[in-house]
C-alpha positions in Angstrom: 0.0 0.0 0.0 1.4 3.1 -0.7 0.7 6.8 -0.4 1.6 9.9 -0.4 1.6 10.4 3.3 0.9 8.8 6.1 -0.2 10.4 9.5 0.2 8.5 12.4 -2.3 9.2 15.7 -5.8 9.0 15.4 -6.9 11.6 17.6 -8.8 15.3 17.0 -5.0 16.4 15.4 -3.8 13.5 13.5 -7.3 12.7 11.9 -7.7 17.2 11.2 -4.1 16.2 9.6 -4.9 13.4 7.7 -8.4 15.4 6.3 -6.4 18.7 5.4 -4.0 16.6 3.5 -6.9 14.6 1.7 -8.6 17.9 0.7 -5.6 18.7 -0.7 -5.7 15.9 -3.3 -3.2 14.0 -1.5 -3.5 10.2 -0.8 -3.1 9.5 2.9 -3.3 6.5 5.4 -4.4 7.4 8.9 -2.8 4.6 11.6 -3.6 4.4 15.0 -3.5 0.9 17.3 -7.2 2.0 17.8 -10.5 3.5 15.9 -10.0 7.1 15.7 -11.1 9.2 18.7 -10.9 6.7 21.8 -7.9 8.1 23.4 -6.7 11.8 24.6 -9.5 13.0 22.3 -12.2 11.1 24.3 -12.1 12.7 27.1 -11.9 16.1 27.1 -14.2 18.8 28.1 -15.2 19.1 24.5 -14.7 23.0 24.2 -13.4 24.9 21.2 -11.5 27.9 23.0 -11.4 31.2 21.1 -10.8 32.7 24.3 -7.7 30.4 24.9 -5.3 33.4 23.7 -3.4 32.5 27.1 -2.0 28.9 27.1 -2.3 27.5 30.6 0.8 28.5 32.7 2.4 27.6 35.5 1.7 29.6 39.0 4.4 31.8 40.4 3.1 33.3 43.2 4.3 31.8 46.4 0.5 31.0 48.2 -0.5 29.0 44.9 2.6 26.8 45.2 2.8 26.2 48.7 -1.1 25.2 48.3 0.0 23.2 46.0 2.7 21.5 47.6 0.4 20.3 49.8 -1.1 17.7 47.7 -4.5 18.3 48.7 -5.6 20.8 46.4 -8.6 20.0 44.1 -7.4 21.4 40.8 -4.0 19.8 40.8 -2.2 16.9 41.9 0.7 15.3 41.8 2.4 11.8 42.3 5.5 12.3 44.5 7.3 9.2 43.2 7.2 11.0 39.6 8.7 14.2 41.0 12.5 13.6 40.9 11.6 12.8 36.5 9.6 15.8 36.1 11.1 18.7 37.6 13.5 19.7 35.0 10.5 20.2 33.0 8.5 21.7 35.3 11.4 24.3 36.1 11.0 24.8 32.6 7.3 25.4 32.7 7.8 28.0 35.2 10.6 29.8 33.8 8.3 30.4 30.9 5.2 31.4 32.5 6.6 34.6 33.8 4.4 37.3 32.9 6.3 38.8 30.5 7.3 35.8 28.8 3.9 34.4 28.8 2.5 37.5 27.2 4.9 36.6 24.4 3.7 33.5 24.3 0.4 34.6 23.9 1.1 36.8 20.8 2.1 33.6 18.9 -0.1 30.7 20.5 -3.4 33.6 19.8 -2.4 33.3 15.7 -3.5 29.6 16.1 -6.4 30.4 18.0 -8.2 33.3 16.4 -8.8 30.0 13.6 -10.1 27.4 16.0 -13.8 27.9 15.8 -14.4 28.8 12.3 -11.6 25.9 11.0 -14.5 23.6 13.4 -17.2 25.5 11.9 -16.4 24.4 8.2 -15.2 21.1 9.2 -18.7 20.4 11.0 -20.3 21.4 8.4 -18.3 19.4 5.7 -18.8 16.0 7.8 -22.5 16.5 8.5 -22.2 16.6 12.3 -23.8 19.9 13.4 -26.0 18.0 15.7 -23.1 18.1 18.0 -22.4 21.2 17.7 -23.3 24.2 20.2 -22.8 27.7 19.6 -23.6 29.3 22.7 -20.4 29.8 24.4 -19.2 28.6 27.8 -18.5 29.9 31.3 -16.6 30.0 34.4 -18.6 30.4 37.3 -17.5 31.8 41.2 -18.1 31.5 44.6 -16.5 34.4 45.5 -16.9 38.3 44.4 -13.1 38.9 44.2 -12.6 35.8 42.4 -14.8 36.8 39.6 -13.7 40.7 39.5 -10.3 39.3 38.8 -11.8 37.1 36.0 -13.5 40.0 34.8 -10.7 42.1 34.6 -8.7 39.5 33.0 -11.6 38.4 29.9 -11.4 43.0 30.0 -8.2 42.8 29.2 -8.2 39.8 26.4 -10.8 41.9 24.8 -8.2 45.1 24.4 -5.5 42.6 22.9 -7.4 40.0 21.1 -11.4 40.8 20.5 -12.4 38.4 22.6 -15.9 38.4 23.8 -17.1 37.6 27.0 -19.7 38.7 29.4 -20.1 39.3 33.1 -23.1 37.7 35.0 -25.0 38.8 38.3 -26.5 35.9 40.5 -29.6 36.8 38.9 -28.4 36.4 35.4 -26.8 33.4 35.9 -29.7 32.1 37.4 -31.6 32.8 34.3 -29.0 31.4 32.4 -28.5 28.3 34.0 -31.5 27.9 36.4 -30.3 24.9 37.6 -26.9 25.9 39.3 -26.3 26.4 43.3 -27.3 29.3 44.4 -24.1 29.7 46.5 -22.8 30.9 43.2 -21.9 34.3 43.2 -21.9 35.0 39.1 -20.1 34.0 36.0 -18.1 34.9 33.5 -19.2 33.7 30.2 -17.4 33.7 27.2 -19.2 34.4 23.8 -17.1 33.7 21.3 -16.6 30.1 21.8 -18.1 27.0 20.9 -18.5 23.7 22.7 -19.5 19.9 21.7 -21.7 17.3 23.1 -19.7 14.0 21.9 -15.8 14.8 21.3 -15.4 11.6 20.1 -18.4 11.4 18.2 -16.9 14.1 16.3 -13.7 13.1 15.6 -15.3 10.1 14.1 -17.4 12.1 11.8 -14.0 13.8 10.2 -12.6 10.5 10.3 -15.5 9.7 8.2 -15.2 12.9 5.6 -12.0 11.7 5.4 -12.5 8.3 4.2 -15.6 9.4 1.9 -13.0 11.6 0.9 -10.9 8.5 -0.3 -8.4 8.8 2.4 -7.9 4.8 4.3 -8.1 4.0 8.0 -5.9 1.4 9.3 -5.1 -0.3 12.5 -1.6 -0.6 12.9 1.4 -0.2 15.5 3.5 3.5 14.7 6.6 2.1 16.8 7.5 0.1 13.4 7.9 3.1 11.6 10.8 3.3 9.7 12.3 6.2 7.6 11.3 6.7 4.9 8.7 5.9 5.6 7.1 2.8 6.0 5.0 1.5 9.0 3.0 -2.4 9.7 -0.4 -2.6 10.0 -3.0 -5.1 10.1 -4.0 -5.3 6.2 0.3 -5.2 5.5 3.3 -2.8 5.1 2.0 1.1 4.4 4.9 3.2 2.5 4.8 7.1 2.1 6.8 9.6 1.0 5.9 11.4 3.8 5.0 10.5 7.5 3.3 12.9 10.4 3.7 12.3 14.0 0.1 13.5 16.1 0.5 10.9 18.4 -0.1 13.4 21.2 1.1 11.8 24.3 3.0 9.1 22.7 4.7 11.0 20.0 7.6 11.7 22.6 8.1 7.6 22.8 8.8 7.6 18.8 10.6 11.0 17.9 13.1 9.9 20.8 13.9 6.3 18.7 14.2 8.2 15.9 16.7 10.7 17.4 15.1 13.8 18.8 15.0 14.7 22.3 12.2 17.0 23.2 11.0 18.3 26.2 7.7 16.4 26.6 5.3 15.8 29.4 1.9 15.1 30.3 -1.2 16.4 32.8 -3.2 13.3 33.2 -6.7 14.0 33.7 -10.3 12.3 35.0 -13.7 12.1 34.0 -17.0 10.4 35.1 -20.4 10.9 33.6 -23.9 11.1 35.7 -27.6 11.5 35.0 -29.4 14.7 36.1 -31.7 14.7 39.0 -35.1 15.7 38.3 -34.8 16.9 34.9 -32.1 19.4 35.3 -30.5 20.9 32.6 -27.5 22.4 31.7 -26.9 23.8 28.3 -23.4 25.3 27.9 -19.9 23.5 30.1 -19.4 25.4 33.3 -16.1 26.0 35.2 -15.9 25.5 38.5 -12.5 28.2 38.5 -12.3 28.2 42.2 -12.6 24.4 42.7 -11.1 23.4 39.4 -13.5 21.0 37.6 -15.6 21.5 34.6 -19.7 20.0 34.3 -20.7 20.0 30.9 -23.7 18.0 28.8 -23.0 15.2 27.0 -24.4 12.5 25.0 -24.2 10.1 27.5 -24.9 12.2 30.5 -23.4 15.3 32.5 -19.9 15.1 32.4 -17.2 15.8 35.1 -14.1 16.7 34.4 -11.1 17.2 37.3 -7.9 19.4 36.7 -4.4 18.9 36.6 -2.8 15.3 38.0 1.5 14.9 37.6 2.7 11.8 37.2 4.2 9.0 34.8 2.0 8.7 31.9 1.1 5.0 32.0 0.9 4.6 36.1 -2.6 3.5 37.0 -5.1 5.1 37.6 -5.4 7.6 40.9 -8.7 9.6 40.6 -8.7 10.9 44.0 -9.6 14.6 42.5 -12.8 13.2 40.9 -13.6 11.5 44.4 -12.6 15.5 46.2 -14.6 17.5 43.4 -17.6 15.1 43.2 -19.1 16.2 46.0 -18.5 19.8 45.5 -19.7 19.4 41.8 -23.1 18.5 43.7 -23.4 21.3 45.3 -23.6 23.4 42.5 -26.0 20.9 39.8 -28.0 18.2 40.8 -26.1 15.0 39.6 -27.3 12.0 40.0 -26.0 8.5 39.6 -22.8 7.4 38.1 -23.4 6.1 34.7 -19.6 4.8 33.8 -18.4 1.4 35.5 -14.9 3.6 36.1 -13.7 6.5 35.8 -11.8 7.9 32.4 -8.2 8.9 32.4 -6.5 11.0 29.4 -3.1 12.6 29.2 -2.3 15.7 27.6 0.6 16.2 25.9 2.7 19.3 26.9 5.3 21.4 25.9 7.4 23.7 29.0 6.6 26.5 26.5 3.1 26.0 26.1 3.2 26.2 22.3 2.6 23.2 20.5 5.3 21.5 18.1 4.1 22.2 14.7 6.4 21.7 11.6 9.1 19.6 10.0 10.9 17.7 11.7 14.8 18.8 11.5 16.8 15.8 11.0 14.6 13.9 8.7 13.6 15.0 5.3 9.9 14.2 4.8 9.2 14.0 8.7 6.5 16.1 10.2 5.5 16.7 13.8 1.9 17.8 15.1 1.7 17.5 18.8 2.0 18.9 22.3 -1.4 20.6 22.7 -1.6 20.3 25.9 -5.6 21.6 26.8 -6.2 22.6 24.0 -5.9 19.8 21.6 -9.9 19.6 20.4 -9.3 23.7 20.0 -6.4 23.3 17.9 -7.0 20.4 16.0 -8.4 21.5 12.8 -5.9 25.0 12.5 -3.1 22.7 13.0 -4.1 20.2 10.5 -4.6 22.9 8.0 -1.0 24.9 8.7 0.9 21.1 7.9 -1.1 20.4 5.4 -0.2 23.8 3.6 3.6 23.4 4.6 3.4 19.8 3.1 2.0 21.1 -0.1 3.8 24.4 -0.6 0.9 26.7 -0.1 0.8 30.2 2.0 0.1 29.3 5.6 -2.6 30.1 7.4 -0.2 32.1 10.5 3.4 32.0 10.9 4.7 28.5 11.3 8.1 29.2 13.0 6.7 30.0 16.7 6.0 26.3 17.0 9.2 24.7 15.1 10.5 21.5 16.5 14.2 23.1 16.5 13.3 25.4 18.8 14.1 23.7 22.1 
């Protein structure tokens, strides 16, 4: 079998990689160990952040850290046995997120994002899955008055650099909004410009679909046997291409590194759990817990709860003591009901100390490509980032500036 490219991760980026380069008239395998979709890109909060100007960064002042330290904080956790391994990186992360660096940051990582809802928009609309889409924003909500004032200052000031909408909410208004909320909720903060999904990996299954309608071919297969240039096994034989792309998201670090590159990779693991509504209640846009650090948001199969931040190894079993510390809390602001999953969900999400993904050819291999480190926002991101390789690969002006997010830059 042979092709002109073959992309390798079947996630929200790898299959937006392997569509942009289908549209493109290219012929392209898609390889993953699994259908596309049931990894990182299952189980997110399943929100398309045009807000997201400012990647997620590491906290600097000294009361967050020693809180932190701790262990017990609901919104991050870490696994003390994996400390020793990741604080080179997390030096890293902090070096980067001081404010002035950050806002540099910013400037690049918002060229990607200014894209991310309408590159979903036309995607949607191209694979016939608008039934999953909503358009109605999302929002952080608060517990406390000065909590919100300094979320309100910060969505202000994201306005003046970026455009990007938000508005403030009373309790009244909220109540209106969401009737269905605590009312130990002070407000919210919701931003308007963003867009949201009710099955993330019912949608990455309907581009996986445009792209094999499109002609493009979905194959299981194992990416550690790839081999320059380029050929990798799957189930139905040997695949050769002249060119390969890594979106493996968390795993991409495991192959890059055989291959010779050394990148400064990590991961936040992650929970969920999904649970019927008591009495009918609804909720019709994610909301943010941002003082407790989990996110409720509907979803096909129920009212899903996501938890924050957990640092560890990326294959250690699971640990989901945030979901058991945030559960209760999440019930004191919507009326959840039973558990509808056996277990709880774990996904890792693959980061970068820099917070910018790693987009671009990859330097020591002629026909190589990397797509990867998204961290939080890899269902934002996914369909920009497809399109921006795609246009390398073929030659065409790009979409923003590629060289923020070059491999070489570490």
């Amino acid at each position: 079998m042979k092709f002109d490219s073959v992309v390798l991760g079947g996630g929200i980026v790898g299959v937006s990689v392997a569509l942009q380069l289908q549209r493109r008239g290219l012929s392209v395998a898609l390889v993953d160990r699994r259908a596309p979709g049931n990894e990182t890109s299952h189980g997110n909060g399943g929100l398309i952040q045009r807000e997201g100007v400012y990647p997620y960064a590491f906290p600097r002042d000294l009361a967050t850290l020693l809180r932190y330290a701790g262990n017990r904080s609901t919104d991050v956790r870490y696994h003390p046995g994996a400390m020793p391994h990741l604080l080179p990186f997390l030096y890293r992360y902090w070096h980067h997120s001081r404010a002035d660096r950050h806002a540099a940051i910013a400037r690049a990582y918002a060229t990607l994002i200014e894209h991310c809802v309408i590159e979903h928009r036309a995607l949607i609309e191209a694979a016939g899955a608008q039934a999953l889409l909503r358009t109605n924003g999302w929002m952080k909500v608060f517990r406390s008055a000065r909590a919100m004032d300094a979320t309100v200052a910060e969505a202000q000031r994201w306005r003046r650099e970026y455009g990007v909408g938000h508005e403030a909410l009373d309790a009244q208004a909220l109540r209106a909004a969401e009737p269905a909320l605590g009312h130990a909720l002070v407000g919210g903060v919701r931003y308007t410009d963003s867009d949201s999904v009710s099955d993330p990996n019912g949608l990455v299954t309907a581009y996986a679909k445009l792209f094999e309608r499109l002609g493009g071919r979905v194959l299981m297969g194992d990416a550690a046997t790839l081999e320059p240039s380029w050929r990798v096994m799957t189930q139905d034989g040997p695949v050769t291409a002249q060119s390969a792309v890594i979106a493996m998201g968390p795993w991409s670090g495991d192959l890059t590194a055989r291959l010779g590159y050394d990148l400064p990779l990590a991961v936040k693991r992650g929970y969920h759990m999904h649970y019927a509504a008591l009495n009918g209640a609804k909720l019709s846009q994610p909301v943010l817990d941002a003082e407790v650090g989990f996110l409720i948001t509907p979803m096909a199969r129920g009212i899903r709860l996501t938890t924050g931040v957990e640092l560890g190894f990326r294959d250690t079993a699971k640990t989901p003591v945030q979901l058991e510390a945030v559960e209760p809390l999440a019930r004191g602001i919507f009326p959840l009901g039973e558990r509808v999953d056996a277990e709880p969900w774990l996904g890792r999400r693959p980061c970068t100390p820099d917070m910018k993904p790693v987009i671009g050819p990859a330097p020591k291999h002629d026909g190589l490509w990397f797509a990867f480190g998204h961290a939080h926002h890899g269902l934002t991101l996914g369909p920009v980032t497809g399109r921006l390789i795609a246009e390398m690969m073929t030659g065409a002006p790009t979409v923003v500036d590629p060289r923020p997010f070059r491999a070489d830059r570490f």
